[in-house]
C-alpha positions in Angstrom: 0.0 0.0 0.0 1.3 3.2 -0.6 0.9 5.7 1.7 0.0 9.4 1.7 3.6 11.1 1.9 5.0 9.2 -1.3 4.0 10.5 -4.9 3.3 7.4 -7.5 4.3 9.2 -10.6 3.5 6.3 -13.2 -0.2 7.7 -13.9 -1.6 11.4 -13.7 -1.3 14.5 -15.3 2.7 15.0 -16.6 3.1 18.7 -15.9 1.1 18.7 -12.5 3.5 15.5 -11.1 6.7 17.4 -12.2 6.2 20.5 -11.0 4.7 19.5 -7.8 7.9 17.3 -7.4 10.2 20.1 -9.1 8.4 23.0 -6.9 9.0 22.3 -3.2 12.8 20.8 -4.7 13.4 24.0 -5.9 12.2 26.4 -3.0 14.1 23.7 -0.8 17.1 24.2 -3.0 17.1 27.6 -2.7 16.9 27.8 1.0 19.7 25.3 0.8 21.9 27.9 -1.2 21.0 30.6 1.1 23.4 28.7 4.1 26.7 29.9 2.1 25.1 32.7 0.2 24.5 34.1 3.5 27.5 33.7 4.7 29.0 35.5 1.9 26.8 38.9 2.6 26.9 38.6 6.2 30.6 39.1 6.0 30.9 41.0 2.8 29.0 43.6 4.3 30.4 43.1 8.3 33.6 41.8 8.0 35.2 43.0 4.7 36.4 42.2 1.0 39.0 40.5 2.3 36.6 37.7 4.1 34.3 37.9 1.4 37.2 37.3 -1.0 38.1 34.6 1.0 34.8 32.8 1.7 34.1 33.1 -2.0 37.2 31.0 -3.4 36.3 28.0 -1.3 33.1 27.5 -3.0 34.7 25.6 -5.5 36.2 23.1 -3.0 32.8 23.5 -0.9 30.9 22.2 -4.5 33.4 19.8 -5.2 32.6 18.2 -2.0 28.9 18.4 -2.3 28.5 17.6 -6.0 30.5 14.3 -5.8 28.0 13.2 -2.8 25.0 14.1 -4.6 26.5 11.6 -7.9 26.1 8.8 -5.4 22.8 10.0 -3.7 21.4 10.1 -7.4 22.3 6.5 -7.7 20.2 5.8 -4.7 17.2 7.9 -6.1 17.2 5.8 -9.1 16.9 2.5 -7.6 14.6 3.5 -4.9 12.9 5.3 -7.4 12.6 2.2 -9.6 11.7 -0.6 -6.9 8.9 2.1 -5.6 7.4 2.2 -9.5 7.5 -1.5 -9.4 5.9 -1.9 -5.9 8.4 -3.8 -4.8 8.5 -2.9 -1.4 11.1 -5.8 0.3 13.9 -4.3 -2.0 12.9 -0.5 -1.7 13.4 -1.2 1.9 16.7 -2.7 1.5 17.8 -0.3 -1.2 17.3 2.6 1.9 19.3 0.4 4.5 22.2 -0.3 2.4 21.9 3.5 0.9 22.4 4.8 4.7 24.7 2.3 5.2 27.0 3.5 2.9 26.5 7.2 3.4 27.6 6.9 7.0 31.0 5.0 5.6 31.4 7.8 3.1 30.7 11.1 5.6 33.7 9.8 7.9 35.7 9.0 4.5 34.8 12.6 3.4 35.4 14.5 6.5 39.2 12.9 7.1 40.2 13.7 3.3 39.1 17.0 3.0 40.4 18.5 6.7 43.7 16.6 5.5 43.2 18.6 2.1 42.4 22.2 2.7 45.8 23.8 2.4 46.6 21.7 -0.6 43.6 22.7 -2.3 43.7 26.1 -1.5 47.6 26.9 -2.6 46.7 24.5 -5.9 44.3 27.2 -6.2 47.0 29.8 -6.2 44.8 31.4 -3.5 46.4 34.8 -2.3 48.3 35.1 0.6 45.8 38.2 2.0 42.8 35.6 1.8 44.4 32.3 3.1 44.2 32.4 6.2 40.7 33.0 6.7 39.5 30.8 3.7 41.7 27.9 5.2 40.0 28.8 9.0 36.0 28.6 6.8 37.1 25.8 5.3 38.2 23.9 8.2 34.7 24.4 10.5 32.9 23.7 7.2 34.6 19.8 6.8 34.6 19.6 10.6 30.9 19.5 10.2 30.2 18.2 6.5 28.6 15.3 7.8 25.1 17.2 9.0 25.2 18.3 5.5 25.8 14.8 3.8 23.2 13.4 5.9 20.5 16.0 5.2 21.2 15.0 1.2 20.8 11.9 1.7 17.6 11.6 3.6 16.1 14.3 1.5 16.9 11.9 -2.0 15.3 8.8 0.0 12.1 10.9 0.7 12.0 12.3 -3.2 12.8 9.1 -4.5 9.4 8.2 -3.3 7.8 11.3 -4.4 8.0 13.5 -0.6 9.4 16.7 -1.5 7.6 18.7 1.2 9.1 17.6 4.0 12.6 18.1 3.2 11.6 21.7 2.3 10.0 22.5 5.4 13.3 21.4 7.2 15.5 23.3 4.9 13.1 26.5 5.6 13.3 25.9 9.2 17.1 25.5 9.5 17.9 28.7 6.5 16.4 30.9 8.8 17.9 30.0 11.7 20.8 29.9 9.7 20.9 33.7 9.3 19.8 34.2 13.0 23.1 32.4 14.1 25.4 34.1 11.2 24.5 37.9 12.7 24.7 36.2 16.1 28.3 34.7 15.6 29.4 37.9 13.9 28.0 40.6 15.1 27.0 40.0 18.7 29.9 37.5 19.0 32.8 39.1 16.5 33.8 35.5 15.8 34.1 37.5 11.8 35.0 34.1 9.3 34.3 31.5 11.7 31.1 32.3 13.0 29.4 32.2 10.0 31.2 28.6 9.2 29.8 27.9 12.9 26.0 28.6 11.9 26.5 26.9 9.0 27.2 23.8 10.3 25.3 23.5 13.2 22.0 24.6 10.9 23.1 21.5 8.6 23.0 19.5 11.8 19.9 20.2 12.9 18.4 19.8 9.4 19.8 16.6 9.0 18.6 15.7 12.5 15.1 16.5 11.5 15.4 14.1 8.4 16.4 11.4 10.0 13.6 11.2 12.5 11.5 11.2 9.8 13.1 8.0 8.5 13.6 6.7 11.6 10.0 7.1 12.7 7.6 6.9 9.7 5.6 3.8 9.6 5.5 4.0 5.7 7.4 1.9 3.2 10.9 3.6 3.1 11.6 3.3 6.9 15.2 3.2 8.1 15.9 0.9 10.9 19.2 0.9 12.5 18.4 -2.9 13.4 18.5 -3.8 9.9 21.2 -1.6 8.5 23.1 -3.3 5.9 25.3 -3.5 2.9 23.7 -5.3 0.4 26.5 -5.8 -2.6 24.2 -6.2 -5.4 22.0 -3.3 -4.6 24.8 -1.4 -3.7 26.4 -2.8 -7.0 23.3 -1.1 -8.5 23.6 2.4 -6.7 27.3 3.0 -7.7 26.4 1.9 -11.1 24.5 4.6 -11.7 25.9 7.2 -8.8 29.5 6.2 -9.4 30.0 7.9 -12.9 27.7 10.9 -11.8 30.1 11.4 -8.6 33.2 11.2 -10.9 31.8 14.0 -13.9 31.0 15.9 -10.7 34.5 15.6 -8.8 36.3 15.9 -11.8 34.4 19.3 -12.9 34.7 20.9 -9.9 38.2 20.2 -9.7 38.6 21.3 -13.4 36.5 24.7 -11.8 39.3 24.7 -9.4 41.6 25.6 -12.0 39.0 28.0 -13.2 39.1 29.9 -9.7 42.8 30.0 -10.0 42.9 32.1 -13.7 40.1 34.3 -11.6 42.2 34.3 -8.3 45.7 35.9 -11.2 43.4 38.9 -10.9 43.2 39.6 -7.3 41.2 39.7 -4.3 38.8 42.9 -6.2 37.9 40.3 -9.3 37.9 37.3 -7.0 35.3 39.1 -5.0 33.3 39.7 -7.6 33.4 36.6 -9.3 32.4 34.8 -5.9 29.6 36.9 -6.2 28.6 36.7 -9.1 28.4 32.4 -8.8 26.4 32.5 -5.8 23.9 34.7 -8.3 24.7 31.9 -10.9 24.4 28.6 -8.8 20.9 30.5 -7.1 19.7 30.7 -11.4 20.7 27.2 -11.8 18.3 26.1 -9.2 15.4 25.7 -11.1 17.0 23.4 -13.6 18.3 21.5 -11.1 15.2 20.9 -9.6 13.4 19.9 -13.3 16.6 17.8 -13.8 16.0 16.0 -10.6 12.1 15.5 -11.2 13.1 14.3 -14.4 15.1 11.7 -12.8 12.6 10.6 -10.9 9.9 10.6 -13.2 11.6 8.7 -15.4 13.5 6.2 -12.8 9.7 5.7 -12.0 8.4 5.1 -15.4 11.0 2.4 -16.4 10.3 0.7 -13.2 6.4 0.6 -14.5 7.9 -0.3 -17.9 6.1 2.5 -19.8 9.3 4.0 -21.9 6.8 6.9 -23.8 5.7 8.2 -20.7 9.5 8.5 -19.2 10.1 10.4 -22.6 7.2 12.9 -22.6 7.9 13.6 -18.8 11.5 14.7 -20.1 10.2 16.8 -22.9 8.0 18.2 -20.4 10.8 18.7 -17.7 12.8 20.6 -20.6 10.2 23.3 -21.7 9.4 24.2 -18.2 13.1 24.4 -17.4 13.2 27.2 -19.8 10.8 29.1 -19.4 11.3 29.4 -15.5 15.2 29.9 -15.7 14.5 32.2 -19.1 11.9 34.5 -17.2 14.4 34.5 -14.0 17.6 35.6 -16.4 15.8 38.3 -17.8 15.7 39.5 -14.2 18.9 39.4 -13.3 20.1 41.0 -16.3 18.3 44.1 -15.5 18.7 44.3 -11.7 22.1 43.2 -11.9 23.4 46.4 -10.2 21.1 45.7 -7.1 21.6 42.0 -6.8 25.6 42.8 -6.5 24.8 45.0 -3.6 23.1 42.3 -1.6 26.6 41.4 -1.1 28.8 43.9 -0.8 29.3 48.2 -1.6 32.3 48.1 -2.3 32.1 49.8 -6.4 35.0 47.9 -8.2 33.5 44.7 -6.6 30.2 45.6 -7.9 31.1 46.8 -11.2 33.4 43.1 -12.0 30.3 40.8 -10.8 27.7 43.0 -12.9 29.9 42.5 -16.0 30.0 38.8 -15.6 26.6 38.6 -15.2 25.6 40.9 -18.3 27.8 38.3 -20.3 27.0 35.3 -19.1 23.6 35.2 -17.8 21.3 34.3 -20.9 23.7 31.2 -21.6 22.2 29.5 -18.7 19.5 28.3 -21.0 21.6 25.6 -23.2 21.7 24.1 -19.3 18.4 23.5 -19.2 18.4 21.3 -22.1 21.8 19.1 -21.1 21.1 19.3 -17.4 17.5 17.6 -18.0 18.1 15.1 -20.4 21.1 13.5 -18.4 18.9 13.4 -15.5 16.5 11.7 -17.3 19.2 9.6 -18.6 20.3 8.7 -15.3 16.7 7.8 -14.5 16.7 5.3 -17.0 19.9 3.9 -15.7 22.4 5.5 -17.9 25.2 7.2 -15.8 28.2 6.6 -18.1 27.0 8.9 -21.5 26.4 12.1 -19.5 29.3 11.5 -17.8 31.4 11.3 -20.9 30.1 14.5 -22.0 30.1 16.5 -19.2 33.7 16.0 -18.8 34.2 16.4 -22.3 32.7 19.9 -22.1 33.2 21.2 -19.0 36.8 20.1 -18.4 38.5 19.2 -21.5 37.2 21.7 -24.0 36.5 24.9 -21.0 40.2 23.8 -20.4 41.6 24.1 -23.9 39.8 27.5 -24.1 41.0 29.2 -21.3 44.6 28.2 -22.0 44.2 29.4 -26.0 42.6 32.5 -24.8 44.3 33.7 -21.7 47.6 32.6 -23.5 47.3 34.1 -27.0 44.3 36.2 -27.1 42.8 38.1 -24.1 43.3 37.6 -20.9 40.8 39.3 -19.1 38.1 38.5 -16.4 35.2 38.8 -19.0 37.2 35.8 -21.0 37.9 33.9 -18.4 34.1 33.6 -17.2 33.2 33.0 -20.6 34.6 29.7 -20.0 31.6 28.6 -18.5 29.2 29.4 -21.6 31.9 27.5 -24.0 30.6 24.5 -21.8 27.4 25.1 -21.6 26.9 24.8 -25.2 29.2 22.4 -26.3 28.2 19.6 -23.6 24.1 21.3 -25.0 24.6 20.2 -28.6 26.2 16.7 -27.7 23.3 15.7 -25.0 20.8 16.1 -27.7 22.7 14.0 -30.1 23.2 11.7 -27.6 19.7 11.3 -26.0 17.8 11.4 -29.6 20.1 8.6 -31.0 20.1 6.7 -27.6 16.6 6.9 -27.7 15.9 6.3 -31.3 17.7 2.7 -31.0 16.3 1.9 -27.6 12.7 1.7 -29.7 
């Protein structure tokens, strides 16, 4: 039987499902954003362009964190996803135990490699020696505490797996605001400057990832998590790394190559650096939306295949991709015109200003090719298929963003304007291969 909190998305209206599965993911996801966007204006605006410079260059190491996790959590939504399309509740329930089972093995794995890591990462990154020292302090507190964070994605993906985006976004609400409380708190009250905004982060993730797993721990419906029966089931897990495992690499691998992308930024000091961090927290808050059709697409589709009902996966994606545009379109527009005012939420310092309203102004509309690649490889990877977006992504957002910005800051124009414009060369190369790839992938699996 399936109970009132999961979402069966194998029958019903296509557009309602996915954006009542894509809706609360993306308010949730935005909320989620705010914990380091936050930070970023609470000291940008209390604490200085130093701090702010510093906070901003460890997003990349932050993401690269993060976006490696999620690969494998998407490997979990996918077979959970599938087994709940099927009804096949005895190995839903062992999908979830071995799912946590692994996660705890991976946030002690995670926390050890990436304390061990900081000052590595941050000198590969060429970091400057005025910013350092605090980015290597936020750094520190943030990895201390990654596991709140790790856990939190993980519950959250079992509960959408089975259609229950709401609860995760009431948490994420919840802990966001007092997220902020704790940030003016630590900095203000407390003059802890870098590290008391690293503090609220962390214990905010905590506390959201406390909530979640209650929920798990205490619902009575078919995804339970018992701690009695926590396991690590080789085949299933066989089947989440299957489809996780090449996800987590593209990710690792493209935040690493952005790594190398913060360091061309971080040649033009801490002024650009600021603005730059800036201007990504504006960029990853845009990307949101797609995300969120990406990860009901995902679903949908991990759903549908379990059902067997291949058209149905493929109309949800086509579906998934049009309202992907028109949301992210409508929300770029915005930015480009109140791109001035959105730069100030952060800081008032004018050269910062002026360098993140340029990048934005240059880059912003591009976002749309992301909407098409960043659907169809989640629908991919609902199907099953991990290993061709992977090959792509890496193909466009590593090797060719690579070869451009070597060619261009080398024998062309080295400038921050060229630089970000790496991002767009990716975005529409790995856009144009997707849909290649997904119409002839498609075409032979009929």
């Amino acid at each position: 039987m399936v109970h009132s909190k999961t979402k069966d998305m194998t029958a019903g209206s296509i557009p309602r499902l996915i954006l009542e599965f894509a809706l609360p993911l993306m308010i949730g996801n935005i909320f989620q954003m705010l914990y380091n966007t936050v930070d970023s204006i609470v000291v940008g605006n209390f604490v200085g362009t130093q701090a702010l410079a510093a906070v901003s260059s460890t997003t990349m190491i932050t993401n690269m964190s993060v976006f490696f996790f999620n690969g494998f959590s998407i490997g979990a939504t996918v077979i959970i996803g599938k087994y709940f399309g099927a009804k096949d509740h005895k190995l839903l329930h062992r999908a979830v135990e071995t799912t946590m089972g692994a996660t705890f093995a991976l946030c002690l794995l995670f926390t050890v490699f990436f304390l061990a890591g900081t000052d590595f990462m941050l000198r590969f990154m060429k970091t400057p020696a005025d910013v350092f020292d605090q980015a290597a302090l936020y750094l520190r507190i943030y990895f201390a505490g990654v596991t709140g964070l790790l856990l939190y994605n993980m519950g959250s993906c079992i509960l959408r797996a089975v259609g229950d985006t709401k609860r995760p976004l009431y948490f994420l609400i919840l802990t966001s605001i007092l997220n902020i409380f704790l940030d003016l708190l630590f900095v203000l009250a407390f003059h802890w400057g870098i590290a008391g905004v690293a503090y609220a982060t962390i214990l905010a993730q905590f506390i959201s990832a406390g909530a979640t797993m209650a929920v798990l721990l205490r619902t009575r419906d078919i995804y339970r998590f018992s701690f009695a029966d926590l396991c690590l089931d080789r085949g299933l897990l066989s089947q989440i790394f299957r489809v996780g495992l090449p996800t987590a690499i593209q990710s690792i691998i493209t935040s690493f190559s952005n790594i190398f992308v913060q360091s061309y930024i971080n040649f033009f000091g801490a002024i650009v650096m600021a603005g730059w961090g800036c201007y990504n927290k504006l960029d990853q808050f845009i990307m949101l939306p797609v995300l969120s059709m990406a990860m009901a697409a995902t679903t949908f589709v991990a759903q549908n295949m379990g059902a067997h009902n291949e058209k149905r996966a493929i109309d949800g994606t086509v579906t998934s991709i049009l309202m992907s545009l028109a949301i992210t379109g409508a929300i770029a527009a915005l930015l480009f015109i109140f791109a001035d005012t959105s730069m100030r939420l952060f800081t008032g310092d004018e050269p910062v200003i002026k360098a993140g309203v340029a990048l934005i102004h240059i880059n912003i509309f591009f976002m749309l090719f992301n909407c098409v690649n960043q659907v169809l490889a989640g629908a991919l990877r609902g199907r099953g298929d991990s290993i061709g977006p992977m090959v792509i992504m890496l193909l466009s957002f590593v090797l060719i963003r690579q070869i451009y910005l070597y060619l261009m800051t080398r024998f062309i124009s080295n400038t921050p304007l060229t630089v970000g414009f790496g991002y767009p060369v990716g975005w529409m190369t790995c856009c144009v291969l997707e849909v290649l790839y997904f119409y002839l992938f498609w075409k032979h699996r009929k």
